[in-house]
C-alpha positions in Angstrom: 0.0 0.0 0.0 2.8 2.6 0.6 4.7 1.8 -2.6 1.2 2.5 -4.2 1.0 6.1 -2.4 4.5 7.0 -3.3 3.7 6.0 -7.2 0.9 8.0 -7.0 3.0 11.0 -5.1 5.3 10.9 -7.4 3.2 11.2 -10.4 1.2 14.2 -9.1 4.5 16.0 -8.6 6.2 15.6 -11.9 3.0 16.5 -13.6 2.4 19.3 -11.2 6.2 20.7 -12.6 5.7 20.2 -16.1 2.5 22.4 -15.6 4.8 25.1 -13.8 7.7 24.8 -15.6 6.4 24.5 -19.1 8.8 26.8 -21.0 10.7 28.8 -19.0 10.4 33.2 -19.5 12.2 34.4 -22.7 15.2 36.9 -22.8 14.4 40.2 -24.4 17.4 41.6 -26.1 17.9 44.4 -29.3 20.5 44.9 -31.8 21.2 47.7 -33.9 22.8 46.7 -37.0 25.5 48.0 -39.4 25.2 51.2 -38.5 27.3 51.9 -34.8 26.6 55.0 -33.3 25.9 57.0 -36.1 22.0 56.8 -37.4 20.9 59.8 -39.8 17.5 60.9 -40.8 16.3 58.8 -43.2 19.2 56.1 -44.0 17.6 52.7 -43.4 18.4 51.0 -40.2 17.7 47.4 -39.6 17.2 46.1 -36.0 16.9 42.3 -34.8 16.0 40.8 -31.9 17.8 37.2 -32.7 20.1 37.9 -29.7 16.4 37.2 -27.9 16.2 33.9 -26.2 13.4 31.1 -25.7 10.8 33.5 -28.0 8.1 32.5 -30.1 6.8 35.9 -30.7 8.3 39.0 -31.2 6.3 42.5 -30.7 8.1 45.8 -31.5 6.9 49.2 -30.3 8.8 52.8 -32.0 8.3 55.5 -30.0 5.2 54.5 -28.6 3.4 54.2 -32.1 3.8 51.7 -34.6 3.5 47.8 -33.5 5.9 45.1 -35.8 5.9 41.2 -35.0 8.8 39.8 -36.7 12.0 39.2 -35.4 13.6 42.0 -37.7 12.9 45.1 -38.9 14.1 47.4 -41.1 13.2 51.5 -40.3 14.0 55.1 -41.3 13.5 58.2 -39.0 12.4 61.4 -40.9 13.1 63.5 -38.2 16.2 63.5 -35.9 16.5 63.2 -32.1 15.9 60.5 -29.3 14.0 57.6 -30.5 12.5 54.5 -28.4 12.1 50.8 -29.4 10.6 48.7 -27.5 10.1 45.0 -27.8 8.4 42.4 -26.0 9.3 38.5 -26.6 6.3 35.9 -25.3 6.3 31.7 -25.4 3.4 29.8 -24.2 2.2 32.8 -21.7 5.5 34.2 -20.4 6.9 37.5 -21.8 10.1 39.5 -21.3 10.6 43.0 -22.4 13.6 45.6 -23.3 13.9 49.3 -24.5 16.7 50.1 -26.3 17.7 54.5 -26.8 19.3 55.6 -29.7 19.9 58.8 -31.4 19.1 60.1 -34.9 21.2 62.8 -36.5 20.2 65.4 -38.9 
């Protein structure tokens, strides 16, 4: 009778940390690419968030406004000054997010 308790126990545990632990919280993370610190009005800048870990979705946010959902993205700024990006990575529930701050120059 005890060796059937701790079967049964044992199951309700493990299934009880799968629930939990199904897929662990994503890493949110944003590169700038190709063009260092430098970024004029209007020259095309492409951003990634590949350096992102354990995402299945990827939701971009510029300066408050515009919403993208693929891992990359390619932009121009009309205008110069401080800009904002913001993306948030989910998987099964669980999200992470990151802002990255960058200047654009006339």
């Amino acid at each position: 009778m005890q060796k059937k308790t701790f079967s049964s126990f044992f199951v309700i545990v493990v299934f009880v940390i799968g629930i939990w632990g199904c897929g662990s919280k994503p890493y949110a993370c944003i590169e700038i690419e190709d063009n260092g610190d430098s970024i004029h009005v209007n020259q095309p800048i492409s951003i990634n968030g590949y350096c992102s870990s354990g995402a299945d979705e990827y939701n971009w946010q510029i300066n408050l406004d515009s919403v993208y959902f693929t891992p990359r993205i390619t932009l121009r700024f009309a205008t110069p000054g401080e800009q904002d990006i913001y993306l948030l990575v989910t998987n099964g529930g669980k999200s992470a997010g990151v802002t990255k701050k960058f200047t654009i120059y006339p």
